[in-house]
C-alpha positions as CSV (number, residue, x, y, z in Angstrom):
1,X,0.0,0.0,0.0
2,X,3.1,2.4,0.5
3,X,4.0,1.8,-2.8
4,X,1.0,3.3,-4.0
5,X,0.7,5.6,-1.7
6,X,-2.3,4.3,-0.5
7,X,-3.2,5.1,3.3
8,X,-4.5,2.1,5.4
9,X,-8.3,3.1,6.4
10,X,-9.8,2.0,9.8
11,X,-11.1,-1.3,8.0
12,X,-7.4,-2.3,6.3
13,X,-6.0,-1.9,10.2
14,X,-9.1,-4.1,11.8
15,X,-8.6,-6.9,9.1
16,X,-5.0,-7.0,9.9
17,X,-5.6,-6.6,13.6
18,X,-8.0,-9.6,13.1
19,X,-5.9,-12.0,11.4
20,X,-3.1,-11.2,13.2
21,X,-4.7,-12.2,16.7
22,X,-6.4,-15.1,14.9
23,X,-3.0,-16.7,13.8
24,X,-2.4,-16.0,17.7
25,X,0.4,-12.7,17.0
26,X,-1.0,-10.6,19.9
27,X,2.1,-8.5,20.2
28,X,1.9,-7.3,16.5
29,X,-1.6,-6.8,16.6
30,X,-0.8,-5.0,19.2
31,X,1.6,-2.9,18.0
32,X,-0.5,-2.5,15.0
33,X,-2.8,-1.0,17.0
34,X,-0.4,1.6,18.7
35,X,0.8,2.6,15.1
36,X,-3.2,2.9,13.6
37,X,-3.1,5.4,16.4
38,X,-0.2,6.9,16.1
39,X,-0.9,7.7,12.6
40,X,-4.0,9.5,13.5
41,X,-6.8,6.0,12.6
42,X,-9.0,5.4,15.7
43,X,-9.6,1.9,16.6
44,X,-13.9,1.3,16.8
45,X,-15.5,-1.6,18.4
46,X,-14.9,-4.1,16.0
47,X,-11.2,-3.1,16.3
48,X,-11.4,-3.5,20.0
49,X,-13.7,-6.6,20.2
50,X,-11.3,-8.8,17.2
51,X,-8.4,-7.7,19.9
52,X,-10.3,-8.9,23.2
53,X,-11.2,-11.8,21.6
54,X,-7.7,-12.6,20.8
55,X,-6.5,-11.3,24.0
56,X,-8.8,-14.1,25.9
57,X,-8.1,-16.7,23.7
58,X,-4.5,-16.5,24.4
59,X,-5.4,-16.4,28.3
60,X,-3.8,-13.3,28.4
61,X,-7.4,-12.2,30.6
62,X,-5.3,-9.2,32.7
63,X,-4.7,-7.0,29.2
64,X,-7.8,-8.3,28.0
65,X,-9.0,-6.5,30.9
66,X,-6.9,-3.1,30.5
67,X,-7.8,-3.4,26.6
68,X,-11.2,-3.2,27.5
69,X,-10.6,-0.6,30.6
70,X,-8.7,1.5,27.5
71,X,-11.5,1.1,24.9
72,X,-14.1,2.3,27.6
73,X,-11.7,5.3,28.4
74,X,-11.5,6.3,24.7
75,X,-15.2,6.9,24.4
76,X,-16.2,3.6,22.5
77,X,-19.1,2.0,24.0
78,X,-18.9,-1.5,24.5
79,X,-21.9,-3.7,23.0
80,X,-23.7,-7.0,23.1
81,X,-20.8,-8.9,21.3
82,X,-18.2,-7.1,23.7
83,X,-19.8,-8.4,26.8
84,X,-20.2,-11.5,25.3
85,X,-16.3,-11.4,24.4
86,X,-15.9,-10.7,28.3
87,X,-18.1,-12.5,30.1
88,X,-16.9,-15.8,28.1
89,X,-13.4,-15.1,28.6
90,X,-14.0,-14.2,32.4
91,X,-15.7,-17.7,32.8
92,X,-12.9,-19.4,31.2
93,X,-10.5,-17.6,33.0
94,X,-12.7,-19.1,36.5
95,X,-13.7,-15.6,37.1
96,X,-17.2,-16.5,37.2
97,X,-17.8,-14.0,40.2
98,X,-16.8,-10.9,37.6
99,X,-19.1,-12.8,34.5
100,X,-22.2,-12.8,36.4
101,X,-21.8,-9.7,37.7
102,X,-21.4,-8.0,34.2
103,X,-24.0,-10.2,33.1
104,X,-26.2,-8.9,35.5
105,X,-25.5,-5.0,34.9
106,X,-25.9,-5.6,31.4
107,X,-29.6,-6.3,32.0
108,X,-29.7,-3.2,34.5
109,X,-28.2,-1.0,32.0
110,X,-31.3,-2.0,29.9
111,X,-28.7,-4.2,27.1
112,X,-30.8,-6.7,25.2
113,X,-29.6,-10.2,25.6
114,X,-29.2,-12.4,22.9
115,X,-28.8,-16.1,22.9
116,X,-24.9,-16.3,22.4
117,X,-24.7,-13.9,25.6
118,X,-27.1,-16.4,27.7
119,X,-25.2,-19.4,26.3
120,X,-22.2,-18.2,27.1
121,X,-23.4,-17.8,30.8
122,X,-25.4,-20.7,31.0
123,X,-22.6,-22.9,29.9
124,X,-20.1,-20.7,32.6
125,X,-22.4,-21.8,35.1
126,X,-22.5,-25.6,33.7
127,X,-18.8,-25.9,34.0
128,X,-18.6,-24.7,37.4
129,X,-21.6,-27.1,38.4
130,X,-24.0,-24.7,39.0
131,X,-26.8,-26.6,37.6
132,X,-29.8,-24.8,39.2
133,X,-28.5,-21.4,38.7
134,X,-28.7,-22.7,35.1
135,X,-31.8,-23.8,35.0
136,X,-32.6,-20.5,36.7
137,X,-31.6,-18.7,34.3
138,X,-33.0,-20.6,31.2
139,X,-36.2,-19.8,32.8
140,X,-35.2,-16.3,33.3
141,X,-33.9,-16.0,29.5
142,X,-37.5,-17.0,28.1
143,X,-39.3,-14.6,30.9
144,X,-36.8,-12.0,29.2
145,X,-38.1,-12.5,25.8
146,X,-35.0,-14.9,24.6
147,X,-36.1,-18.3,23.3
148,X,-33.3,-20.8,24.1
149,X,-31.8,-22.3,20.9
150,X,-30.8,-25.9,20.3
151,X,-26.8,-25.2,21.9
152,X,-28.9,-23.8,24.9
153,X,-30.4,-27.2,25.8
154,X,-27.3,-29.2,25.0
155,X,-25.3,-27.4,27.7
156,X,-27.5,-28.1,30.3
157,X,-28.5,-31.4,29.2
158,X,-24.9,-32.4,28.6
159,X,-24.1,-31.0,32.4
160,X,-27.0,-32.5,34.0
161,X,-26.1,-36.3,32.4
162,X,-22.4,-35.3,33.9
163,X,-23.7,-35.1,37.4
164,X,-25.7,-37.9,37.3
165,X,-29.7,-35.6,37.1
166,X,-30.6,-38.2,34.5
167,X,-34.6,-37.6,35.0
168,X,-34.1,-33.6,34.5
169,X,-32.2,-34.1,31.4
170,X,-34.7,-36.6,29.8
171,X,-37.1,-33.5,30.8
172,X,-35.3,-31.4,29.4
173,X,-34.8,-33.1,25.8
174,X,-38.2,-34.3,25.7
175,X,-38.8,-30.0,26.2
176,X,-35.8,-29.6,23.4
177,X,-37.8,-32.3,21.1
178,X,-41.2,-30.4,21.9
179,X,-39.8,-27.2,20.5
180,X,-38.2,-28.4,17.5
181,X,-35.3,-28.0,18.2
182,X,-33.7,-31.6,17.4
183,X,-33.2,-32.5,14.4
184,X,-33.4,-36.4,14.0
C-alpha cells in the first residue's frame, strides 16, 4: 500500500488486527494497534472486540481486561458482542464471580440479551456445576423475551447427564424435542 501511496483506512487496520490475533500474533496486533493510532486512525468496536477476543483466547485475561478498561476510556461504548467477548473469557479464565456480575449489569443497564450472551453464561455456570442457577436462568432468559436455541439445551442437558440428574435431562430433551429444536 506504500507503494502506492495508498493510506491504510480503519477497515485495512481491523482486518489486519483480526488475522493477526487469529493466527495467535498478539504483540503485532498490538503494536499495530499503537501505530493505527499513532498515525492519526482510531480503533472502533470491531477493532477493539477482534483484539479482546484474541487477548482471551491467548489467556492473556489481565490485558484483555486493561484493553477493555482503555477502549471504555477512549469513548467507545462496548456492546452485546463485547460483553459476550468478556463475560466468556472471564468464565474461562474461573472468574465467574466478575461474569455474572457484568451479566447482570448488562440487564440493568437495559442491554438486550441475545442467545450467544445467555449461552455463554449458561454454559459458565454448567462448567462450574452450578446446575440450578442454570436452570434458573434458562427460565429467566425465556421470561426476558429470549427463546433458548438448540446449543442452549445441549449445555444443560450435557451437564445434567455429567452429574448424574438423568430424569431432568430426559425432561429437558423431551422440552428440546417439543420445540423443535432436534433435528433427527
Amino acid at each position: 500500500m506504500r507503494c502506492k501511496n495508498l493510506v491504510p483506512d480503519i477497515f485495512t487496520y481491523t482486518t489486519l488486527i483480526d488475522g493477526l490475533g487469529k493466527s495467535r500474533r498478539i504483540l503485532c496486533a498490538v503494536e499495530l494497534l499503537e501505530k493505527m493510532h499513532d498515525r492519526g486512525q482510531h480503533a472502533d468496536i470491531f477493532t477493539y472486540n477482534s483484539l479482546l477476543h484474541a487477548l482471551f483466547s491467548m489467556k492473556q485475561h489481565d490485558n484483555a481486561l486493561m484493553l477493555f478498561n482503555q477502549m471504555k476510556e477512549s469513548g467507545i461504548n462496548p456492546d452485546i458482542y463485547t460483553y459476550s467477548i468478556l463475560i466468556d473469557g472471564l468464565c474461562k479464565s474461573g472468574r465467574l464471580k466478575n461474569a455474572k456480575e457484568i451479566f447482570q449489569d448488562l440487564s440493568i443497564k437495559g442491554y438486550r440479551l441475545d442467545v450467544k450472551t445467555y449461552n455463554i453464561m449458561i454454559n459458565g455456570l454448567c462448567k462450574e456445576g452450578l446446575l440450578h442457577e442454570a436452570l434458573a436462568l434458562l427460565s429467566k432468559m425465556e421470561d426476558n423475551g429470549c427463546l433458548p436455541d438448540a446449543v442452549t439445551y445441549e449445555i444443560i442437558i450435557r451437564a445434567l447427564f455429567e452429574k448424574g440428574e438423568n430424569d431432568n435431562a430426559k425432561k429437558l430433551l423431551r422440552e428440546m424435542i417439543s420445540r423443535g429444536l432436534l433435528q433427527g
